[in-house]
C-alpha positions in Angstrom: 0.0 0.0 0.0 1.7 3.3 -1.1 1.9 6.3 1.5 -0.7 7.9 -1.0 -3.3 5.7 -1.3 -3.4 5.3 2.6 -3.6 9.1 3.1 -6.5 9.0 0.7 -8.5 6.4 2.8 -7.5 8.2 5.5 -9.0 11.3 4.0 -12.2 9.2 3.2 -12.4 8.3 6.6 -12.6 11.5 7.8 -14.3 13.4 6.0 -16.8 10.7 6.0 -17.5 10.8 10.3 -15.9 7.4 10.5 -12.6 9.1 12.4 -13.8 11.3 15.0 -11.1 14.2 15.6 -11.1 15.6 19.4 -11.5 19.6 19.4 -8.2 20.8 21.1 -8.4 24.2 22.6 -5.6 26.2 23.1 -5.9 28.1 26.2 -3.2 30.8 27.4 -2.7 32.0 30.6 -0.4 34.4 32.6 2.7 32.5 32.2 1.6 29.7 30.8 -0.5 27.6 28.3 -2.6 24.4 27.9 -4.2 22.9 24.7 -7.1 20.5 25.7 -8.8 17.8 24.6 -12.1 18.4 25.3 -13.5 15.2 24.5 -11.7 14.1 27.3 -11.7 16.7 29.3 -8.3 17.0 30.2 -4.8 18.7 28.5 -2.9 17.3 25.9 -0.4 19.8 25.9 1.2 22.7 28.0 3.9 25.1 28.0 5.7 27.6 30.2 9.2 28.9 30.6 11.0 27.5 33.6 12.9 30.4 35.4 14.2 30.8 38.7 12.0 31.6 41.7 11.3 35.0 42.5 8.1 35.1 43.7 6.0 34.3 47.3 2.1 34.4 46.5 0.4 31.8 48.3 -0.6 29.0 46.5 -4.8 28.2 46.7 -5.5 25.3 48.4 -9.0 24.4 46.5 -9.3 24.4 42.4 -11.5 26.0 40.5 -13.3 25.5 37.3 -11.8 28.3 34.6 -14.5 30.5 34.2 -13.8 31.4 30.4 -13.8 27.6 29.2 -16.7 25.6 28.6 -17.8 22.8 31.1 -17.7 20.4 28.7 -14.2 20.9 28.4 -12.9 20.7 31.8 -13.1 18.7 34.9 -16.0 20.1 36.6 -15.1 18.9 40.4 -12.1 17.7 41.8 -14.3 15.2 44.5 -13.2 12.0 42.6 -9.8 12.5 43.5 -10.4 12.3 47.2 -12.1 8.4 47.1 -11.2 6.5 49.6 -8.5 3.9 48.4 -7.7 6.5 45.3 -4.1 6.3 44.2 -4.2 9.5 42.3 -3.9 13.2 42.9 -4.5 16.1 41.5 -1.1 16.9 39.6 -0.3 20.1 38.2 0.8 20.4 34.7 2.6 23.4 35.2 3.9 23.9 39.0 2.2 26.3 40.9 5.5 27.7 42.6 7.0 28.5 38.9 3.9 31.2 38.8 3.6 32.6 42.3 5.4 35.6 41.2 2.1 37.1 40.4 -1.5 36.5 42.0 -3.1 36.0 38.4 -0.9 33.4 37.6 -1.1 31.4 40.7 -5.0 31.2 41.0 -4.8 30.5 37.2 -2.6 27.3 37.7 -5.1 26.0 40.0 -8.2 25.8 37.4 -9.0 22.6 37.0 -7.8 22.7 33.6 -3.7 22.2 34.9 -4.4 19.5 36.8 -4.7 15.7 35.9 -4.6 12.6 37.8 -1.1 11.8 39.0 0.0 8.6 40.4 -0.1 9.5 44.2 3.9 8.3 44.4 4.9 10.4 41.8 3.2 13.7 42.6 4.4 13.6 46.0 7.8 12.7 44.9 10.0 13.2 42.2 7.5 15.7 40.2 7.2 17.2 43.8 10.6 18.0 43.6 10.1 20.0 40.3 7.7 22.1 42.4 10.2 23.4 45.2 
């Protein structure tokens, strides 16, 4: 099968509804940015510059659904997270303390669009570390 002729079925396929393609939203932030799948509800993609610490905001303890995204493109509780027996957490993409330089930025990294579930070793451990 020749690279063309599979790009044409592929073609077919989609522009037939056979392949569904997720909507990816690219959503920027101060200091940061996250596309997301919203078919699945949760980031494929983020970006931000990591710089040395200068700031001291407090980080918020709760998360909060981003006001300017649709709900049926973002976790709309955080509650599932906190079953008992759960192994996961609620893992920042991109590290609250690499954005408490402004108040914007830190209440931004807690929407509930930077978070995903994060094995509960690894978010209080090694990626823990990338948050000091």
């Amino acid at each position: 099968m020749t690279n063309t002729y599979f790009l044409a079925i592929l073609l077919t396929a989609l522009i037939s509804g056979f392949v569904h393609a997720s909507e990816i939203k690219r959503l920027d932030y101060e200091g940061f940015t996250v596309w997301m799948d919203c078919d699945k509800r949760g980031a494929v993609k983020f970006q931000y510059n990591a710089q040395h610490d200068t700031g001291n905001f407090k980080r918020h303890k709760s998360f909060h659904i981003d006001p300017n995204v649709s709900s049926s493109c973002q976790q709309l509780s955080a509650k599932t997270y906190k079953q008992k027996g759960q192994r996961y957490d609620r893992g920042h993409l991109v590290p609250a303390n690499h954005l408490d330089y402004s108040k914007v930025a830190i209440r931004q990294s807690n929407f509930m669009t930077n978070i995903l579930p994060q094995a509960a070793n690894m978010n209080r451990g090694a990626w823990l570390l990338t948050n000091a």
